[in-house]
C-alpha positions in Angstrom: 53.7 -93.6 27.6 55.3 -90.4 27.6 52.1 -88.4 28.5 52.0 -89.9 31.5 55.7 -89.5 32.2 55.0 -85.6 31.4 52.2 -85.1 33.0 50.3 -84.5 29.8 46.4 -84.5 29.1 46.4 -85.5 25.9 48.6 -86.2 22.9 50.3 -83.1 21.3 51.4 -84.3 18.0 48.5 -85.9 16.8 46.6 -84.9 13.2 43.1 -84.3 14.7 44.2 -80.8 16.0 41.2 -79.0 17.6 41.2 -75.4 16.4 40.6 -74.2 19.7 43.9 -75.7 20.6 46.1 -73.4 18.4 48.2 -71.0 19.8 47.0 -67.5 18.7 50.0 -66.1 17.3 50.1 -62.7 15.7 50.8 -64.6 12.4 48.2 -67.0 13.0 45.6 -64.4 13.3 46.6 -62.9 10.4 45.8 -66.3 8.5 42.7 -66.2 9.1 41.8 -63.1 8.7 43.0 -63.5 4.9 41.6 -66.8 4.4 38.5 -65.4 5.9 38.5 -62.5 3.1 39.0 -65.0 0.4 35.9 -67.2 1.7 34.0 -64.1 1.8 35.2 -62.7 -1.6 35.0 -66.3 -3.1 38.5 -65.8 -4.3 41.8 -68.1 -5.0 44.2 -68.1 -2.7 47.4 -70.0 -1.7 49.2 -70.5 2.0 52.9 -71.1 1.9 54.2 -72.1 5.2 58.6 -71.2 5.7 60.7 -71.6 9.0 62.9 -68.6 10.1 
C-alpha cells in the first residue's frame, strides 16, 4: 500500500534486513570491525545500542 504510493521497491521496515542494505555509517563500520576482532580472537563481547 504505501510502497506503491512512494514509489518504493521493497519494504523498509521489515526484519529480514539484507546486510548489503545497511547504510555504511562511520559507526557502523566501526561495529564490525570490533565484532570482527572478537570472532577472530574468540572473545566475549557485548553491543549496546543508545539514541543521541
Amino acid at each position: 500500500m504505501f510502497t506503491a504510493f512512494y514509489s518504493l521497491s521493497s519494504k523498509p521496515f521489515t526484519k529480514e534486513i539484507e546486510a548489503d542494505k545497511l547504510f555504511p555509517s562511520s559507526t557502523h563500520q566501526e561495529l564490525l570491525a570490533r565484532l570482527n576482532y572478537l570472532k577472530d580472537s574468540r572473545g566475549i563481547g557485548m553491543v549496546v545500542g543508545y539514541g543521541n
